[in-house]
C-alpha positions in Angstrom: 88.1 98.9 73.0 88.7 101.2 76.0 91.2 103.2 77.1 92.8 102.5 80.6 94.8 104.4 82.5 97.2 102.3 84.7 99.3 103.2 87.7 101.7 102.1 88.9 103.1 102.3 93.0 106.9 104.2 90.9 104.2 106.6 90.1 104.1 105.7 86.4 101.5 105.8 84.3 100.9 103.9 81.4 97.7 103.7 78.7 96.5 100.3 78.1 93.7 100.0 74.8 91.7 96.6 76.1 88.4 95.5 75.9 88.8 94.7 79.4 91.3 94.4 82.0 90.9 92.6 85.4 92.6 92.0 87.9 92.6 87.8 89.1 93.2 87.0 92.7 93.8 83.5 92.7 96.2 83.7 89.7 97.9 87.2 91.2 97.5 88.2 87.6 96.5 91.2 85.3 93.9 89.6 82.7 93.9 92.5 79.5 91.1 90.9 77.0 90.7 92.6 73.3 86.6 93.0 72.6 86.0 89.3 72.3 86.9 88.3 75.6 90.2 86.7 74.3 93.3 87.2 76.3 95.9 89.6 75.2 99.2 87.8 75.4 101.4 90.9 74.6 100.7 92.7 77.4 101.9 91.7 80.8 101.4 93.4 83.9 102.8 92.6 87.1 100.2 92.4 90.0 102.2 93.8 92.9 103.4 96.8 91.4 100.1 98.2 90.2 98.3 101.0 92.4 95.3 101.8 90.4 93.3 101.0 87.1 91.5 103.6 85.7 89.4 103.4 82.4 88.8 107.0 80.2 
């Protein structure tokens, strides 16, 4: 797992541990996977309101 580092445009900033996060176009959805590739329901992120995602 990796650590992200995600920002959003209020200027918050919040750590996300994910295998992977990406962000889907045609869905205007955040997808956080764990290491296997499998979607992490529990964490939502809204699309719009992100400015940048960063991993450590």
């Amino acid at each position: 797992m990796t650590t992200y580092k995600v920002i959003f445009e209020s200027g918050v900033t919040v750590d996300i541990e994910a295998g992977s996060i990406e962000l889907n176009d045609v869905l205007d959805k955040v997808e956080i996977k764990d290491d296997n590739g499998k979607e992490m329901e529990e964490v939502y992120l809204n699309f719009e309101d992100i400015s940048a995602i960063i991993p450590k």
